[in-house]
DSSP file (Angstrom, degrees, kcal/mol; ACC not computed):
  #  RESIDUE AA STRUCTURE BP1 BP2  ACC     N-H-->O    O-->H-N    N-H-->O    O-->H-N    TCO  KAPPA ALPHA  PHI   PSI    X-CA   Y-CA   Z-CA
    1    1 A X     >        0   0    0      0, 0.0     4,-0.8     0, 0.0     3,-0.3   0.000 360.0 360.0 360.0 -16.9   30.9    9.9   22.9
    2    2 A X  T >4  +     0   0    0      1,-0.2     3,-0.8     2,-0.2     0, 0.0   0.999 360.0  55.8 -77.6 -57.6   27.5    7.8   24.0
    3    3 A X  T 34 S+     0   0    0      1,-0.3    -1,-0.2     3,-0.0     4,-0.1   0.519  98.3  53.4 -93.2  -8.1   25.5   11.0   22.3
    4    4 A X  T 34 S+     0   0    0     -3,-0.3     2,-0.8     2,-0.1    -1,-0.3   0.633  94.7  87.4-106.9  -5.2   26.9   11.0   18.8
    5    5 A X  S << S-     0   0    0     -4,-0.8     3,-0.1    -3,-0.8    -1,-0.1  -0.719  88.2-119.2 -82.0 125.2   26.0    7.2   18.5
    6    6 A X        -     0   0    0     -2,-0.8     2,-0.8     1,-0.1    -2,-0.1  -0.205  26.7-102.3 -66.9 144.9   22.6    6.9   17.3
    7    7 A X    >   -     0   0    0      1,-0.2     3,-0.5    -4,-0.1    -1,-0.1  -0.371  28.2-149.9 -66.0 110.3   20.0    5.0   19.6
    8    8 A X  T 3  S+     0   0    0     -2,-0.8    -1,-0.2     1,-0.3     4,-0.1   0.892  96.8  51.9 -31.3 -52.5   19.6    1.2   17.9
    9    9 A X  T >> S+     0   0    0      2,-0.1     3,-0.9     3,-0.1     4,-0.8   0.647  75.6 100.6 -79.7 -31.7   16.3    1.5   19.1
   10   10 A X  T <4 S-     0   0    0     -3,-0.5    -4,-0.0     1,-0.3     0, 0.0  -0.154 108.7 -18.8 -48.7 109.8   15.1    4.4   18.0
   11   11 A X  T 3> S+     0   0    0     -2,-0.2     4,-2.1     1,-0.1    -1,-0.3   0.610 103.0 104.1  64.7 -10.4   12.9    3.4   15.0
   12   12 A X  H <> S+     0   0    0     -3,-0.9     4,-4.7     2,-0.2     5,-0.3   0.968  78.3  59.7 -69.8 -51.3   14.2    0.2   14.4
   13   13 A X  H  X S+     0   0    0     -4,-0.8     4,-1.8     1,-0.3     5,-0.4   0.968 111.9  38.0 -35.5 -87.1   10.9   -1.2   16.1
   14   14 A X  H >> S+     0   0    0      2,-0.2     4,-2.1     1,-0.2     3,-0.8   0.904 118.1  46.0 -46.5 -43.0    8.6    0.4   13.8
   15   15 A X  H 3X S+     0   0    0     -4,-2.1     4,-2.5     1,-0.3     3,-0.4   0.993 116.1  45.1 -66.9 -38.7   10.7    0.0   10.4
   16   16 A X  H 3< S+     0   0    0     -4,-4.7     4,-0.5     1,-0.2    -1,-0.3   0.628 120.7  46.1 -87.1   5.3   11.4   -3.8   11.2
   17   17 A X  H <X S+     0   0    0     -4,-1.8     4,-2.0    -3,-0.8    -1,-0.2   0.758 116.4  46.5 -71.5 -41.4    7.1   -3.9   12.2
   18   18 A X  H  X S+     0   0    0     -4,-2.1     4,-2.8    -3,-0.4    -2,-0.2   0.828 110.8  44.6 -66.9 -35.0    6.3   -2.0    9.2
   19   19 A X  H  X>S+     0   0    0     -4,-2.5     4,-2.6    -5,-0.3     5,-0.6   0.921 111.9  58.0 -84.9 -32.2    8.4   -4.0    6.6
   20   20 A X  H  >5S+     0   0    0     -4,-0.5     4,-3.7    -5,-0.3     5,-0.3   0.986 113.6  39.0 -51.6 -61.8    6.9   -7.3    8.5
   21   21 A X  H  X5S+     0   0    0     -4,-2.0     4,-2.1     1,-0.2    -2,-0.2   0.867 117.2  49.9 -51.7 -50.9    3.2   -6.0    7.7
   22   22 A X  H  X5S+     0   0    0     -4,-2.8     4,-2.2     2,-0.3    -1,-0.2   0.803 110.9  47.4 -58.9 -52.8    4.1   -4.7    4.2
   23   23 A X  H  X5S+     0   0    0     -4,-2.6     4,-2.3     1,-0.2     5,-0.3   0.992 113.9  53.5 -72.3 -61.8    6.0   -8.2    3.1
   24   24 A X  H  X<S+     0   0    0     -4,-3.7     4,-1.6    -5,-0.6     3,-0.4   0.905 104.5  47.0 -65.5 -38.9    3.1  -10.0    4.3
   25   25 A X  H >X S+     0   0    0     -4,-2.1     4,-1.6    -5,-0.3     3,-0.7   0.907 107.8  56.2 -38.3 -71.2    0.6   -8.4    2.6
   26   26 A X  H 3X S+     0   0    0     -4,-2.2     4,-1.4     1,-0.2    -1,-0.2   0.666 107.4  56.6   5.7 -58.7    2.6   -8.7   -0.5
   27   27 A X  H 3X S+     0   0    0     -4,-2.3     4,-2.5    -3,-0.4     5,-0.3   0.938  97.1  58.8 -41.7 -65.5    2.5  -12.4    0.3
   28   28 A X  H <X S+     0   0    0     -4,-1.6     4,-3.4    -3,-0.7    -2,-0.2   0.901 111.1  41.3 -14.2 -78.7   -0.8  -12.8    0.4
   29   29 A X  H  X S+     0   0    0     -4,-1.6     4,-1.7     1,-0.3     5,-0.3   0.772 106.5  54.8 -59.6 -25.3   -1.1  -11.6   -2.8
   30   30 A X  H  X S+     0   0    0     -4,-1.4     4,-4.1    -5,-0.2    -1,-0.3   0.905 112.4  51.3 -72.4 -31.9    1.5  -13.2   -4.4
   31   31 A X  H  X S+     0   0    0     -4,-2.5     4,-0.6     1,-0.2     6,-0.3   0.867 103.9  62.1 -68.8 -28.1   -0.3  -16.6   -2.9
   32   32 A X  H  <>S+     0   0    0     -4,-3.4     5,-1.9    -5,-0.3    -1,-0.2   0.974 109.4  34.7 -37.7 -65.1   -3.2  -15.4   -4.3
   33   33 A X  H ><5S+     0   0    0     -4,-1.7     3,-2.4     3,-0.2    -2,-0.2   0.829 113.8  57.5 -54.4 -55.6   -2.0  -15.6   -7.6
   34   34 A X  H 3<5S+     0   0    0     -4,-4.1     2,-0.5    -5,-0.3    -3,-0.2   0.869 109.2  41.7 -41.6 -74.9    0.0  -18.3   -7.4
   35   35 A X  T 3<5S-     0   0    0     -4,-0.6    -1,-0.3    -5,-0.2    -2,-0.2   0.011 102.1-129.9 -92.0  19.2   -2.3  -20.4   -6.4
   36   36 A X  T X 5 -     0   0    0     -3,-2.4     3,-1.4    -2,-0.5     4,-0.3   0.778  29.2-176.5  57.4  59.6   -4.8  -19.1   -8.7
   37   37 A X  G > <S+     0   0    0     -5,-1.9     3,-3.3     1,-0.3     4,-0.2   0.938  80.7  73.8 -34.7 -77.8   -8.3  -18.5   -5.8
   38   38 A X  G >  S+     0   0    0      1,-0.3     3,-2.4     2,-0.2    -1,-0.3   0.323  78.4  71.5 -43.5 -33.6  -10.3  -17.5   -8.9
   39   39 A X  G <  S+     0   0    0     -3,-1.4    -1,-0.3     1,-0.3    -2,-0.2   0.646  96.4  58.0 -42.1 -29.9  -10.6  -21.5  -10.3
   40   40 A X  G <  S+     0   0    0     -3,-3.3    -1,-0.3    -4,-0.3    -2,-0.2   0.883  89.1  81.0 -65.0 -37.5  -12.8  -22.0   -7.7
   41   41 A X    <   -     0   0    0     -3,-2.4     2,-0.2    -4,-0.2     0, 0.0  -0.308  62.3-163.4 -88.6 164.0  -15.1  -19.6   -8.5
   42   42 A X    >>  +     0   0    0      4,-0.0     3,-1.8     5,-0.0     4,-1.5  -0.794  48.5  10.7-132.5 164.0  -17.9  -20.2  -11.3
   43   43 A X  H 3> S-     0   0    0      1,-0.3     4,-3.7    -2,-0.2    -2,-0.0  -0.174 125.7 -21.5  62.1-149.2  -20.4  -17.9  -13.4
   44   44 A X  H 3> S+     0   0    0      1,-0.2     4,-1.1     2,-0.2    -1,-0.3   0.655 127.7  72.1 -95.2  -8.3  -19.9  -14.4  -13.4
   45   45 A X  H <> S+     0   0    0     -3,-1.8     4,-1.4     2,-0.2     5,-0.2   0.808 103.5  49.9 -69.9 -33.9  -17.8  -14.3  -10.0
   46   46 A X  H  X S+     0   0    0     -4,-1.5     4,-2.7     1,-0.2     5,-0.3   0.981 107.4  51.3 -60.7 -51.3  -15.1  -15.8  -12.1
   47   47 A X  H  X S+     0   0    0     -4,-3.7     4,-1.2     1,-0.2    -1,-0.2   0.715 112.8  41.3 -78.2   2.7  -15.5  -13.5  -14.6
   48   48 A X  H  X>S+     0   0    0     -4,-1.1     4,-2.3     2,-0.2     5,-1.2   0.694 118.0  56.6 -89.6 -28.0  -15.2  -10.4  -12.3
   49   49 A X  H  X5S+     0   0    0     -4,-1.4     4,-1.9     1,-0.3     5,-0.2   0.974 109.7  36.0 -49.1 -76.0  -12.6  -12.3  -10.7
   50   50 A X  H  <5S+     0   0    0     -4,-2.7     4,-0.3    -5,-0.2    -1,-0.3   0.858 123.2  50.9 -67.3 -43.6  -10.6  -12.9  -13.2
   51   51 A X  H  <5S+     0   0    0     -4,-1.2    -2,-0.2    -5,-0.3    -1,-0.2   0.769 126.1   6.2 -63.9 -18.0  -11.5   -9.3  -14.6
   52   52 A X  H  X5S+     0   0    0     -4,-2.3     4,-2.0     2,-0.1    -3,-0.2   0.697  98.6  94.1-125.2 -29.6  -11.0   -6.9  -11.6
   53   53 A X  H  X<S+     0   0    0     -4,-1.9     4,-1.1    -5,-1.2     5,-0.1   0.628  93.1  33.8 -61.6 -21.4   -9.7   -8.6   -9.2
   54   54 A X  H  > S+     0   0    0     -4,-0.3     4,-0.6    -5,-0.2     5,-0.5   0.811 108.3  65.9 -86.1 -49.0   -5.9   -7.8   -9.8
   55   55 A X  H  4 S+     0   0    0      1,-0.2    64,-0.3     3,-0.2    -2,-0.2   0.749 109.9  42.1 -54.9 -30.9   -6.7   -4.3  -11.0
   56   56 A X  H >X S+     0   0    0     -4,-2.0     3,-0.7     2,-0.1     4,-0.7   0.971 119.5  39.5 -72.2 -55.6   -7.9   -3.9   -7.0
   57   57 A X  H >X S+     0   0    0     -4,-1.1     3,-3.7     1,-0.3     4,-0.7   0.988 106.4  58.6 -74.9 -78.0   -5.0   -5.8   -5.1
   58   58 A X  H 3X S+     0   0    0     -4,-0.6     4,-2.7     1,-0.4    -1,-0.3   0.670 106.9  46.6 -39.3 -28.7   -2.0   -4.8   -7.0
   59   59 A X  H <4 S+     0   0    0     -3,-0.7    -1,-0.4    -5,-0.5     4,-0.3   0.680 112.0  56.4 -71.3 -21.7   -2.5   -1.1   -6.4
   60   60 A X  H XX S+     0   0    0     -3,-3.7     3,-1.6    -4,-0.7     4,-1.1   0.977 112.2  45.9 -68.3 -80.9   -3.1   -2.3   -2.7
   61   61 A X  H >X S+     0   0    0     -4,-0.7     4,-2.5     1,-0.3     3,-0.5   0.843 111.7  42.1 -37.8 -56.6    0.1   -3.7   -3.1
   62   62 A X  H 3< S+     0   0    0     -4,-2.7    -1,-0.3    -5,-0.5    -2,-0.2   0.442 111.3  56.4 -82.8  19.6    2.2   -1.1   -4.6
   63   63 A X  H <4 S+     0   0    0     -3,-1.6     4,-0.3    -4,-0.3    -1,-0.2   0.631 111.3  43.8-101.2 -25.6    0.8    1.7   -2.4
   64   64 A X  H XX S+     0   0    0     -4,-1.1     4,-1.7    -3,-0.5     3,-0.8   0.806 109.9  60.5 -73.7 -40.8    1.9   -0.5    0.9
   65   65 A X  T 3< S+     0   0    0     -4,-2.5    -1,-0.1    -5,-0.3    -3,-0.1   0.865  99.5  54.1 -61.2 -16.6    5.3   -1.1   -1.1
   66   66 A X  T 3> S+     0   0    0     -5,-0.2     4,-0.7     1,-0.2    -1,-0.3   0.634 100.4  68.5 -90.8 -19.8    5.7    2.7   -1.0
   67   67 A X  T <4 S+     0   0    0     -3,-0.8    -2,-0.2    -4,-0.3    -1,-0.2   0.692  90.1  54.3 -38.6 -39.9    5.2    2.2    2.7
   68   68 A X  T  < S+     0   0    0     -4,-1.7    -1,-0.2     1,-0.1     3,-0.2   0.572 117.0  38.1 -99.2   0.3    8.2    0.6    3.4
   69   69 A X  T >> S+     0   0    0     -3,-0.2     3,-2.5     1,-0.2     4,-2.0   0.576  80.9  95.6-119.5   4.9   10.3    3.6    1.6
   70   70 A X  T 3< S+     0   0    0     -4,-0.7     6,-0.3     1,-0.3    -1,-0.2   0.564  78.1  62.8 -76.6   7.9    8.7    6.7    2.4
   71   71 A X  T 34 S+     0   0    0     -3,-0.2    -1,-0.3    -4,-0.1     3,-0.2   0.615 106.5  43.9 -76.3 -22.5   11.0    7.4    5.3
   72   72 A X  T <4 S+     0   0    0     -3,-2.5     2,-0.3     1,-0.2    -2,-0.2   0.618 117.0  44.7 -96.0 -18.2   14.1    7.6    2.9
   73   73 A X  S >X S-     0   0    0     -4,-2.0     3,-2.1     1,-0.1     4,-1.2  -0.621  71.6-166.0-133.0  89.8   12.6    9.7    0.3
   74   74 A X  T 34 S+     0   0    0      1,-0.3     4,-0.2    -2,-0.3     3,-0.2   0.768  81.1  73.2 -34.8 -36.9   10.4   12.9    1.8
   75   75 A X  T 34 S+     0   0    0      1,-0.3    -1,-0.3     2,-0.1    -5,-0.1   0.587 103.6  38.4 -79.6  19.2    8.6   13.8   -1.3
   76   76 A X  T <4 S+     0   0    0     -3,-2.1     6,-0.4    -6,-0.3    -1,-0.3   0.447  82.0 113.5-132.0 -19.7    6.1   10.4   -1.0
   77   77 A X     <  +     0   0    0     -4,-1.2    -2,-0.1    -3,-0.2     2,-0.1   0.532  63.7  74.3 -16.3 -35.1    6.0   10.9    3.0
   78   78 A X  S  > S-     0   0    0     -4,-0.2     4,-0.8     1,-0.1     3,-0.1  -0.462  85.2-133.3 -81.3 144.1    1.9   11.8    2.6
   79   79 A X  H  > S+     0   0    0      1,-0.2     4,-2.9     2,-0.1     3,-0.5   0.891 105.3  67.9 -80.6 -19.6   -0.2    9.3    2.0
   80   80 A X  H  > S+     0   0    0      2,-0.3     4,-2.1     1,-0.2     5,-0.3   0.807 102.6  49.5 -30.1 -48.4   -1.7   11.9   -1.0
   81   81 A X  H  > S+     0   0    0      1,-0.3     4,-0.9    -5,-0.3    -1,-0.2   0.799 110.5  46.8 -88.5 -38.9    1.6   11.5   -2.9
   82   82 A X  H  X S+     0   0    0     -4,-0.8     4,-1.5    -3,-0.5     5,-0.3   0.912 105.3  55.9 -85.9 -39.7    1.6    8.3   -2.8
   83   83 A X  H >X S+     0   0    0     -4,-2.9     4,-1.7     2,-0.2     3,-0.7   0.934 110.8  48.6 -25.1 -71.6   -2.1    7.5   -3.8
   84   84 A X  H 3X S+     0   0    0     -4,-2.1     4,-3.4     1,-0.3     5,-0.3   0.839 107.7  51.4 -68.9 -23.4   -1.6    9.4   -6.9
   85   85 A X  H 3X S+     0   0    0     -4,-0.9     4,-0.7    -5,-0.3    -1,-0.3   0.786 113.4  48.2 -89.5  -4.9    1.7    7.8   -8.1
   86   86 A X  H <X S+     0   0    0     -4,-1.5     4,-1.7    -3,-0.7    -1,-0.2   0.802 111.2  45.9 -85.4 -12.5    0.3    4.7   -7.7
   87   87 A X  H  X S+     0   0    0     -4,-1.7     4,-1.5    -5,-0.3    -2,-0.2   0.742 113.0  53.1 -54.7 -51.6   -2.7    5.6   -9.4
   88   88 A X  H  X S+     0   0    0     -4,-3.4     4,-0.5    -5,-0.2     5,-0.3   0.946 111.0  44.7 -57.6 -71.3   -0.6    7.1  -12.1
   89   89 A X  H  X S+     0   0    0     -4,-0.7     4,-1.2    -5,-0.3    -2,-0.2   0.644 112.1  47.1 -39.7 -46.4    1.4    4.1  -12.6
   90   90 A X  H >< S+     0   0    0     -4,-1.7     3,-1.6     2,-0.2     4,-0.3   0.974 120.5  49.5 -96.3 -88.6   -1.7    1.1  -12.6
   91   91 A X  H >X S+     0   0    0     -4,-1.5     3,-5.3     1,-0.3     4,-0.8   0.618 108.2  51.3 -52.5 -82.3   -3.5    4.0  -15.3
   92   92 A X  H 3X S+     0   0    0     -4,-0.5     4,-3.3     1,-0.3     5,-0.4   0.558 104.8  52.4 -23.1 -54.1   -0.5    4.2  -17.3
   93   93 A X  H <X S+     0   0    0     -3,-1.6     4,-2.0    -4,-1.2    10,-0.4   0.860 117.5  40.5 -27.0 -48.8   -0.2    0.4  -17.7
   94   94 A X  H <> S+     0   0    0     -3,-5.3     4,-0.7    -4,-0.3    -1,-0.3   0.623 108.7  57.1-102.0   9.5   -3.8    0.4  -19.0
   95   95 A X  H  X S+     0   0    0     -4,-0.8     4,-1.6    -3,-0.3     3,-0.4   0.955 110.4  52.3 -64.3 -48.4   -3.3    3.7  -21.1
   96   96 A X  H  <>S+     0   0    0     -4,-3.3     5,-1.3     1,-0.3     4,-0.2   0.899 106.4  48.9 -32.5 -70.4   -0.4    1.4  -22.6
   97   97 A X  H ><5S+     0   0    0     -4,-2.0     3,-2.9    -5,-0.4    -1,-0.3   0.891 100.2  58.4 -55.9 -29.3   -2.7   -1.3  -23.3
   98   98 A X  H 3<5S+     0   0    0     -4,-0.7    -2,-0.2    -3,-0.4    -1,-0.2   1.000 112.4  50.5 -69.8 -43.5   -5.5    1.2  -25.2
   99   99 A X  T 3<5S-     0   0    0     -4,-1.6    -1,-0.3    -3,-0.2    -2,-0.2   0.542 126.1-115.1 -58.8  -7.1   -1.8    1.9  -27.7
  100  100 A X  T < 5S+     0   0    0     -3,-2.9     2,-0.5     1,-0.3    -3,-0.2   0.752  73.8 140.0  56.7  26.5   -1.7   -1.8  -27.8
  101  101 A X      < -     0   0    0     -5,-1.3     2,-1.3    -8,-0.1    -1,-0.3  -0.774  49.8-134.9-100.8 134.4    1.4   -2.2  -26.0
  102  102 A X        +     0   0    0     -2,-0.5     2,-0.3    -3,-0.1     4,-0.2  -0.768  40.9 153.2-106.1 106.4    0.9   -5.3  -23.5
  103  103 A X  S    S-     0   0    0     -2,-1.3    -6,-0.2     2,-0.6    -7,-0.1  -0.858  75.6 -22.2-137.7 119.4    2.1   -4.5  -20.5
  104  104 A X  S    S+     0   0    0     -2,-0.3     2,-0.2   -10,-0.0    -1,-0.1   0.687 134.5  26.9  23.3  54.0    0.5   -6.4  -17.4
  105  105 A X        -     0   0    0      1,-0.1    -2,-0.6   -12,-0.0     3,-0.1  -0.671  63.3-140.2 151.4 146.1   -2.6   -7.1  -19.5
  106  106 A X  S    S+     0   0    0     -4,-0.2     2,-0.4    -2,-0.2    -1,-0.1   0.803  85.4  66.0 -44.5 -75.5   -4.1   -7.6  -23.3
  107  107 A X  S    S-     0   0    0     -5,-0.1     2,-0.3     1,-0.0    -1,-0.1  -0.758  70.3-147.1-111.1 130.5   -6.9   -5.9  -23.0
  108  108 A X        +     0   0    0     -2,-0.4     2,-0.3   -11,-0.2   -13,-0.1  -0.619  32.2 169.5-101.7 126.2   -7.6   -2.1  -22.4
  109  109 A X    >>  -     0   0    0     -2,-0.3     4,-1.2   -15,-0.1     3,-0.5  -0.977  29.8-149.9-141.3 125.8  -11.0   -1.9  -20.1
  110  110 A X  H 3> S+     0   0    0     -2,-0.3     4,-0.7     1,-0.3     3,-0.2   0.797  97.7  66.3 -73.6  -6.4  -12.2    1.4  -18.6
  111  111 A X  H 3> S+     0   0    0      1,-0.2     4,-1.2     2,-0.2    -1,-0.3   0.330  88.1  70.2 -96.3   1.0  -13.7   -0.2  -15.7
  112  112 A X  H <> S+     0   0    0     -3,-0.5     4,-2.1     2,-0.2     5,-0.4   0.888  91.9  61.4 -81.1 -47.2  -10.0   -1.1  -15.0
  113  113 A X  H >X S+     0   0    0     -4,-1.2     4,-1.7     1,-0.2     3,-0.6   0.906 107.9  43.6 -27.8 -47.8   -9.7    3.1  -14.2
  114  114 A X  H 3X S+     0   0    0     -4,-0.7     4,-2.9     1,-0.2     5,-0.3   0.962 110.4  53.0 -87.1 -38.2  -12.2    2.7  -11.4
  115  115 A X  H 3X S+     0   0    0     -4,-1.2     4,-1.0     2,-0.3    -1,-0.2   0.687 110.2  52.4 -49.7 -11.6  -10.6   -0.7   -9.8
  116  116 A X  H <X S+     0   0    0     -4,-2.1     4,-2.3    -3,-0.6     3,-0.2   0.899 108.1  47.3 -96.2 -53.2   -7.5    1.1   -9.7
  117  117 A X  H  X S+     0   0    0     -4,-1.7     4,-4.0    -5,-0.4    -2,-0.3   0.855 112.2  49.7 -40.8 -47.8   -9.1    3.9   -7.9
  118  118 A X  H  X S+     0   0    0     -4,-2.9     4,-2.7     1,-0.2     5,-0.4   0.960 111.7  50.1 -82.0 -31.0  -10.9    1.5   -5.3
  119  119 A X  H  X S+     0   0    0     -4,-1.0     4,-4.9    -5,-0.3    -1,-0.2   0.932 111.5  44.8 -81.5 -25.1   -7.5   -0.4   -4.6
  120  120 A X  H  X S+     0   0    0     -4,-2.3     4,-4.0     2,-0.2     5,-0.4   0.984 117.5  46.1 -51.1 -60.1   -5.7    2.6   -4.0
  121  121 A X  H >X S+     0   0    0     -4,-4.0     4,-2.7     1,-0.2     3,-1.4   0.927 114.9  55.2 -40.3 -49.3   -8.9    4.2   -1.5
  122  122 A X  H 3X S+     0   0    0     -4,-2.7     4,-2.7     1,-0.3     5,-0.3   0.906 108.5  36.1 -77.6 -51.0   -8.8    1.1   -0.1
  123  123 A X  H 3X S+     0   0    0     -4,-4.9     4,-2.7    -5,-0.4    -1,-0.3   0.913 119.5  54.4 -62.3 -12.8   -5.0    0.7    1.0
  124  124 A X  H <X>S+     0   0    0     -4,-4.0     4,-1.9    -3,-1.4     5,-0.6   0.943 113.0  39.9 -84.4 -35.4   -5.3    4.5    1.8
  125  125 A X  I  X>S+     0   0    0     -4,-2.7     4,-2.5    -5,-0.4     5,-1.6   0.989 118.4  47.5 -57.6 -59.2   -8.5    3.7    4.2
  126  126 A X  I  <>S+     0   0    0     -4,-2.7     5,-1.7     1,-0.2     6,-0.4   0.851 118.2  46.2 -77.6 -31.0   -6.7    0.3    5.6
  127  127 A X  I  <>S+     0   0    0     -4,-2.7     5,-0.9    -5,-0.3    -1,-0.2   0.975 129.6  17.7 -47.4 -61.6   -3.1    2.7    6.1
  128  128 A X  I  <5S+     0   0    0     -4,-1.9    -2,-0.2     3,-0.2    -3,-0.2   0.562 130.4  45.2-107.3  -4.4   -4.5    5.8    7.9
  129  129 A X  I  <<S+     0   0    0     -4,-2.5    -3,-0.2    -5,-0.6    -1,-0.1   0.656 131.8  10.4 -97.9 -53.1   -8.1    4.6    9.2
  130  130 A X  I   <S+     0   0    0     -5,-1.6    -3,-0.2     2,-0.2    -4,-0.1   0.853 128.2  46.3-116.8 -15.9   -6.8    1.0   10.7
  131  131 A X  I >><S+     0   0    0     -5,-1.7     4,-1.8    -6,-0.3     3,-0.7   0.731 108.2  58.1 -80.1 -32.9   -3.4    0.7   10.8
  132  132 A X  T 34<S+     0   0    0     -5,-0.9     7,-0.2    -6,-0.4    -2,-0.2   0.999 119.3  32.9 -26.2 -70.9   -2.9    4.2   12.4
  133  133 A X  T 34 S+     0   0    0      1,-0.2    -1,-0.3    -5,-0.1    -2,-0.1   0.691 125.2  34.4 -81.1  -8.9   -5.1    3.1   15.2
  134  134 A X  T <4 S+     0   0    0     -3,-0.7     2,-0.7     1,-0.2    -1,-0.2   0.669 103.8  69.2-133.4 -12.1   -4.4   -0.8   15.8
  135  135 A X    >X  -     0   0    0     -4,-1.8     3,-2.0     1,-0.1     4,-1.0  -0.753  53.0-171.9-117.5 103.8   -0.8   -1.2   15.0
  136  136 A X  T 34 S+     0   0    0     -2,-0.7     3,-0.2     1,-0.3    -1,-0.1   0.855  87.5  60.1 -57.9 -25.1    1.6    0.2   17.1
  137  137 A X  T 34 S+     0   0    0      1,-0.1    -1,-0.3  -120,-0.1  -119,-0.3   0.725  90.4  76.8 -42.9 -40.8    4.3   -0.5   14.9
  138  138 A X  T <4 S+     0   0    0     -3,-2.0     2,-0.5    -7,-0.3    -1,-0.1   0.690  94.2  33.2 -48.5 -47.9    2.7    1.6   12.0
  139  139 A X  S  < S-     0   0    0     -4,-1.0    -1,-0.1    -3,-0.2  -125,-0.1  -0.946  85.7-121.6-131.1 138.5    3.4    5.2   12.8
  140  140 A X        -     0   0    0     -2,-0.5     2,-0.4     1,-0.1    -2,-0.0  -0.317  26.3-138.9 -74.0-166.7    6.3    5.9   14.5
  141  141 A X        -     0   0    0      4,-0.0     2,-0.7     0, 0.0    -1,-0.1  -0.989  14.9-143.5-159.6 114.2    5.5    7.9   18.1
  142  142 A X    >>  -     0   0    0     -2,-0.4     3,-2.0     1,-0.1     2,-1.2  -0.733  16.3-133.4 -90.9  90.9    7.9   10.8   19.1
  143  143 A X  H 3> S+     0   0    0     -2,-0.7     4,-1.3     1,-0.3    -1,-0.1   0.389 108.6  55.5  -5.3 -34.1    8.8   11.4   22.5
  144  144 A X  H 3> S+     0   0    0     -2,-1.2     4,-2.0     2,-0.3     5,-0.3   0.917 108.0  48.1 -95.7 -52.8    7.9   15.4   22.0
  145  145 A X  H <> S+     0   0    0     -3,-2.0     4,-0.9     1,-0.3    -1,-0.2   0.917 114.2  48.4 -74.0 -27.6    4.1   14.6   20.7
  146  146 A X  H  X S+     0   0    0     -4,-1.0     4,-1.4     2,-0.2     3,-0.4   0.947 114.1  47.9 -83.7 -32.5    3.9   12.2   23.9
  147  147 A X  H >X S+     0   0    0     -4,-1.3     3,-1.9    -5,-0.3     4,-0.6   0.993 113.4  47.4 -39.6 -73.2    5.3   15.2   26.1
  148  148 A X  H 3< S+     0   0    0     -4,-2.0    -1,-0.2     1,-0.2    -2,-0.2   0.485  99.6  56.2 -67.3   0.3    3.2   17.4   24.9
  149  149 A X  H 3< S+     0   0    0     -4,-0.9     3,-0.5    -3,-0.4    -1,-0.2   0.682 118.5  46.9 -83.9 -35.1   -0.5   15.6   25.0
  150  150 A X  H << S+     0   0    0     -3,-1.9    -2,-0.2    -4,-1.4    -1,-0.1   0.413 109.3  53.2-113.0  14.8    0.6   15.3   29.2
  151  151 A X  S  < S+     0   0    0     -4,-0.6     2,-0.6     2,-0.0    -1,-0.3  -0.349  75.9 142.2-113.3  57.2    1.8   19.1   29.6
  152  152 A X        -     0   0    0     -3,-0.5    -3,-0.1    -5,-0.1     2,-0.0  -0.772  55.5-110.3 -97.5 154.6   -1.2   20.5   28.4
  153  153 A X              0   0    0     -2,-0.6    -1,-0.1     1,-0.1    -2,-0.0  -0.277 360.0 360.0 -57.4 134.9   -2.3   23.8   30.2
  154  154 A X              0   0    0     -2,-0.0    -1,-0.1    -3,-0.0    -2,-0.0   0.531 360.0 360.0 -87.8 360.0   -5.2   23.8   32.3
């Protein structure tokens, strides 16, 4: 009877690690906003601020927010898959905008194309480059991949 209950433990550590990183990050940004950083800034770091600066983080955002689900849905399991649908999604918006439809923004800017592109590299670099490696929470660890790394043949 003990073997057809699943182990509590088994993975709970890592989702409930992961969803901790994810929501704070997510925080972050939403304090970002809130509390509106860019006022501080003057000259033309205000305007890039105010121009780019969302265009990075929110694709940063929704590419961790697809983090917290890719275990339930296979087909975003890569970080590849997920890169480009968020990629799609932040272009669409500003495709949207060029039609004059306002939808998280006014103003249709091409420069917005490549900020969407860095926020994406950038959560995929800060996923598989530095959480990979520094958070044990991040990727889950399979008993079999640690078996096999300490039976290797001589």
């Amino acid at each position: 009877m003990n073997r057809l209950r699943p182990n509590k433990d088994s993975g709970n550590t890592t989702t409930r690690g992961r969803t901790v990183v994810v929501v704070s990050i997510l925080l972050m940004i939403a304090f970002i906003h809130i509390f509106r950083i860019g006022t501080y800034f003057q000259g033309k770091l205000f305007t890039l601020y105010y121009s780019y600066f969302s265009d990075i983080v929110v694709p940063f955002g929704m590419y961790f927010l697809l983090c917290l689900i890719n275990e339930r849905f296979r087909l975003i399991k890569n970080w590849y898959v997920k890169a480009i649908l968020v990629f799609g999604i932040a272009s669409s918006t500003e495709v949207l905008q060029a039609f004059g439809v306002p939808l998280l923004g006014r103003t249709y800017d091409p420069f917005d194309f490549i900020m969407f592109g860095a926020g994406v590299l950038l959560a995929v670099f800060v996923d598989r480059f530095l959480f990979d490696r520094f958070l044990s929470c991040w990727s889950p660890k399979t008993e079999d991949s640690s078996v096999a790394i300490q039976q290797k043949p001589l």
